[in-house]
N, C-alpha and C positions, 0 to 999 in steps of 0.2 A: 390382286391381293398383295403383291412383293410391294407395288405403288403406296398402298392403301400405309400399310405396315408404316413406309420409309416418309411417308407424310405422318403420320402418327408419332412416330419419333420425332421429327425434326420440332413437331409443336410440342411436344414433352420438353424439348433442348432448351425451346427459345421461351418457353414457360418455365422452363426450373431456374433460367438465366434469369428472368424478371425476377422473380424474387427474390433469388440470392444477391441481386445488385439493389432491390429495395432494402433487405433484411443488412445488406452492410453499408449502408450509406450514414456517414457521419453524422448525428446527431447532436447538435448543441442545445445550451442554456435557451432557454426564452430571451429574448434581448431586450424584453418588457420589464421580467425579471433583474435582469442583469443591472438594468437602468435603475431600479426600485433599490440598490444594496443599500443598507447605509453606510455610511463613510468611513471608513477604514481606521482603528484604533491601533499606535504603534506601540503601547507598552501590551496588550493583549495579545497583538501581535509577536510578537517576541514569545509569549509564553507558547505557543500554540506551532511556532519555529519549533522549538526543544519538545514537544508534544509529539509533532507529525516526524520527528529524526531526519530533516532536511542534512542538516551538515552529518549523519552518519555516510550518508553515501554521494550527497556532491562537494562538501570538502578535498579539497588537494589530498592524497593519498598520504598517513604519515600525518595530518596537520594535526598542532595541539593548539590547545588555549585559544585567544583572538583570531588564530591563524585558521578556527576552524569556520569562520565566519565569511572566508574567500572560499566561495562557492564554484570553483574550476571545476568539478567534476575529473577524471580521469580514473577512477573504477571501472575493472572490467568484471562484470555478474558473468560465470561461466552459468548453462544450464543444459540438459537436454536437447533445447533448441539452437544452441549455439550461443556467442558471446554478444552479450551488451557491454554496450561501451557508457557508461554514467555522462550525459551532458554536464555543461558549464552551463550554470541556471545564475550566475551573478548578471549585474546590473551590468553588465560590460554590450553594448548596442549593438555589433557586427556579431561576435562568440557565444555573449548570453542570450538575455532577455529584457536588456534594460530597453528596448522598445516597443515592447508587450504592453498593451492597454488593459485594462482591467477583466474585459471581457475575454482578452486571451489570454490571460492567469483564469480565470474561472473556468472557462471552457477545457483549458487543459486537465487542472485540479478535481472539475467534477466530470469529465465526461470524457476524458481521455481522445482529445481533439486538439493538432496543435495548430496556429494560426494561419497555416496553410491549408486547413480543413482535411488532415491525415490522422490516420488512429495512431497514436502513442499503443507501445505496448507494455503491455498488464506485470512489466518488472518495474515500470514507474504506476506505485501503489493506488491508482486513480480509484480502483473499483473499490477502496475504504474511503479515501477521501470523499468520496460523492457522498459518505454519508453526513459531511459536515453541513453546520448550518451557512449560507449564503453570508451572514454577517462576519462569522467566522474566516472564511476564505476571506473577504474585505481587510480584515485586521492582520491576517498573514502577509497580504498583498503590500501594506503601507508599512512593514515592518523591513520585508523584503526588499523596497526601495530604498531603505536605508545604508542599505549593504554594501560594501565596495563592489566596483567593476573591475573583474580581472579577466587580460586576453587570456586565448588561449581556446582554440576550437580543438574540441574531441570528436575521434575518429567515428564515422556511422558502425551499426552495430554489424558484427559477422554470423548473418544467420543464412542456411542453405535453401534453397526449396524444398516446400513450397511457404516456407517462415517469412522470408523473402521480402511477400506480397503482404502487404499494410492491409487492402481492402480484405481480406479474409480474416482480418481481426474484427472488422463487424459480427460476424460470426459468432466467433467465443464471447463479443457481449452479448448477444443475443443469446446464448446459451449459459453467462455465466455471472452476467454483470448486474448487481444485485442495489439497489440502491437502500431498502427495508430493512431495517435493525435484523441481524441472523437470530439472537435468543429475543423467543418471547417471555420475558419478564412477569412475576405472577401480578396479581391484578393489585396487589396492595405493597409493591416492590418500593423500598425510601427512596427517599429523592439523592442520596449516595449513590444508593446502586446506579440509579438512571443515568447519573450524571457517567460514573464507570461505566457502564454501556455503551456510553456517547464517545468518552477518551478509549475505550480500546479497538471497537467495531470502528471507530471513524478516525479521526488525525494520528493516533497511535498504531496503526493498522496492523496489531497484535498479529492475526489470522494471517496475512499474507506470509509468515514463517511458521508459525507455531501449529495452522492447521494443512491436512496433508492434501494432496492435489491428485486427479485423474490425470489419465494418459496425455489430455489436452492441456494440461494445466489449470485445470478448473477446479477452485476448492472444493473440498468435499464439507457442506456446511452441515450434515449430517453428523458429523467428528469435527465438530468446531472445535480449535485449540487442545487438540487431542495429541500434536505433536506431529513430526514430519519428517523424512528426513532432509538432511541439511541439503540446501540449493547449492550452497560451494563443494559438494560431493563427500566431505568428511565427517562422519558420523551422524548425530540426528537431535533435531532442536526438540526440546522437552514439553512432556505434557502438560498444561499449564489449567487444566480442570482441577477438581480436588477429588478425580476418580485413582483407577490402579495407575501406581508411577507417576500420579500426578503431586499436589502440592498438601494435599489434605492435613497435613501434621504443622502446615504452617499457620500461623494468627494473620490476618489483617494486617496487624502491627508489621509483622516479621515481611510481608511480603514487601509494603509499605517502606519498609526499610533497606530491603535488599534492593527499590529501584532509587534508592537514594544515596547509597555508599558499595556498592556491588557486593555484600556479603551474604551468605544464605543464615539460616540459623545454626550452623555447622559451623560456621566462620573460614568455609572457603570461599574464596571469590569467582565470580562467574568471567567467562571468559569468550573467546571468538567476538560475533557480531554484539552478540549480549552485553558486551564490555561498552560497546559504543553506546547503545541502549542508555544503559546508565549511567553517563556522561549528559547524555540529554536528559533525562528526567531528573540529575541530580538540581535542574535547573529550574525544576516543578514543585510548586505550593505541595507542603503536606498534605492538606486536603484534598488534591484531588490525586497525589499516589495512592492516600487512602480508600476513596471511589474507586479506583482500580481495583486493590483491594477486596474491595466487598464486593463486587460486581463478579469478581473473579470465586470468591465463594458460593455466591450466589447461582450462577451457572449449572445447567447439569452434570452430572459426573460421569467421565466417560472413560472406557479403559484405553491403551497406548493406540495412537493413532497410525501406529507404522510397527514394523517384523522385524527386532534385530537379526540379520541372517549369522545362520548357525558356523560355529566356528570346529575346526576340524585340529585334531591333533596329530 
C-alpha cells in the first residue's frame, strides 16, 4: 500500500512538473507574423516614443530636454519583490539593443521574451504593450534606431527567492497576461473613445500604475484605474475613473489639458512620476490627449481602488 501511495506521488510530481514547464515556457510572436509587419514609420514612431513613456524610465536619472533621448536606463523600481534595475535600451551594441532585429524588439514589446528566449519581468510594461497593433511596434522600432548609443551596462535586478527564477514568470502570464481590451466599450462607442482605449490600455499603459494589484502582482482588472498605491512606497496614485475620488468634475477639455501642461483644474500641478507623464504627452497631438479624455469618461465608475490606512493621534 506504502509502495502504491509513494508511486502515486512521484506521478503526481512528475505530472504537475510537465506542465508547469509547458505552462512557463516562453512564448513568442509568429515569425510569419513578424515577417508580414510593414515597414516601420519614423515620424509616427516618435509619437508613439512619448505615448508608451520610454524616456520616463530609461533616460539617465535627472535627464532634461535632448538628454532625455540617451536611453541608459539607470532607474532603480524598488517593489515588494525587490529592486529593478531599468536597462540601457539605447542603440549602444554590447550595453543596449542596438543589435536587436526586429523580431527581437517585438518579441520583447509584445510578449515579454528577451533575445535569449527569457521572460522579462511585468515592471517592463509588456502586458499593455501587447496590446499595440504589430504596425505600431514597427514605427516605434525605426524611430528607436534613430537614437543615440550610449555605454553603460546597468546592474541585473536584486530580487530574492523565489523572484529570482525568470521561468516562474511564465506563470503570472499565464495567470495574468491579458492581451484583450480590459473595458468593453458600448456597442455604439465613437471612434474617439476607441481610439482612447487603444492609447491608455496599450502604449500609454495607464493601468500598470493607476490600477491596484494582488499579492502576485496581478492587476486587479475588476478596479481598472481605480487607483493603487504607489509602487515607490509613498502615498498612492489616484483614481482616474469618474467614480468616488475619482476625476468626475473634470471636462475632456480639462483632463486634455492637464496631460499637456501638468495642471489640474485647480491650477496645482501634479507631481512625482506623473510629472514625467506629462513631459511625454506634452509631445502628443491634441487629439489624441483628447481620446484619452473621452475614453477615460467613458469608463465605468468605480469607487477608490486602495484603503488609506487610518492615521492615529
Amino acid at each position: 500500500m506504502i509502495r502504491k501511495l509513494a508511486l502515486a506521488a512521484l506521478f503526481l510530481a512528475i505530472a504537475g512538473g510537465l506542465v508547469f514547464w509547458f505552462i512557463t515556457i516562453p512564448k513568442t510572436l509568429d515569425p510569419q507574423v513578424i515577417a508580414d509587419a510593414p515597414a516601420g514609420d519614423v515620424t509616427r514612431g516618435e509619437m508613439l516614443f512619448w505615448q508608451g513613456g520610454c524616456a520616463a524610465c530609461h533616460a539617465g536619472v535627472g535627464s532634461k530636454d535632448a538628454e532625455r533621448l540617451k536611453l541608459v536606463g539607470g532607474l532603480v523600481l524598488k517593489s515588494p519583490f525587490g529592486n529593478f534595475h531599468v536597462p540601457n535600451i539605447s542603440m549602444d551594441a554590447q550595453d543596449g539593443i542596438g543589435a536587436w532585429d526586429f523580431a527581437s524588439f517585438a518579441n520583447a514589446l509584445q510578449r515579454g521574451v528577451s533575445p535569449k528566449g527569457e521572460h522579462y519581468y511585468p515592471s517592463f510594461p509588456y502586458s499593455s504593450y501587447a496590446r499595440m497593433t504589430l504596425g505600431d511596434v514597427s514605427d516605434l522600432y525605426a524611430f528607436m534606431k534613430t537614437l543615440p548609443a550610449v555605454k553603460g551596462k546597468q546592474p541585473d535586478h536584486e530580487l530574492p527567492f523565489p523572484f529570482n527564477i525568470r521561468r516562474s514568470l511564465g506563470g503570472w502570464k499565464f495567470l495574468f497576461f491579458k492581451q484583450e481590451p480590459v473595458v468593453t466599450l458600448a456597442a455604439d462607442a465613437s471612434a474617439q473613445v476607441k481610439r482612447g482605449q487603444y492609447l491608455v490600455e496599450g502604449p500609454g499603459h495607464c493601468g500598470e500604475c493607476h490600477t491596484p494589484r494582488n499579492l502576485l502582482g496581478g492587476p486587479k482588472f475588476s478596479q481598472w484605474l481605480s487607483g493603487a498605491p504607489n509602487p515607490e512606497g509613498k502615498g498612492f496614485i489616484p483614481n482616474i475613473t469618474i467614480g468616488e475620488g475619482g476625476i468626475d468634475a473634470w471636462s475632456e477639455d480639462q483632463i486634455a489639458s492637464m496631460l499637456k501642461d501638468g495642471f489640474n483644474p485647480d491650477f496645482d500641478s501634479v507631481g512625482g512620476s506623473m510629472a514625467d507623464v506629462v513631459t511625454n504627452w506634452s509631445h502628443v497631438s491634441d487629439e489624441d490627449r483628447l481620446a484619452v479624455a473621452a475614453y477615460l469618461k467613458a469608463i465605468p465608475k468605480l469607487a477608490d481602488g486602495y484603503v488609506v490606512p487610518a492615521t492615529t493621534n
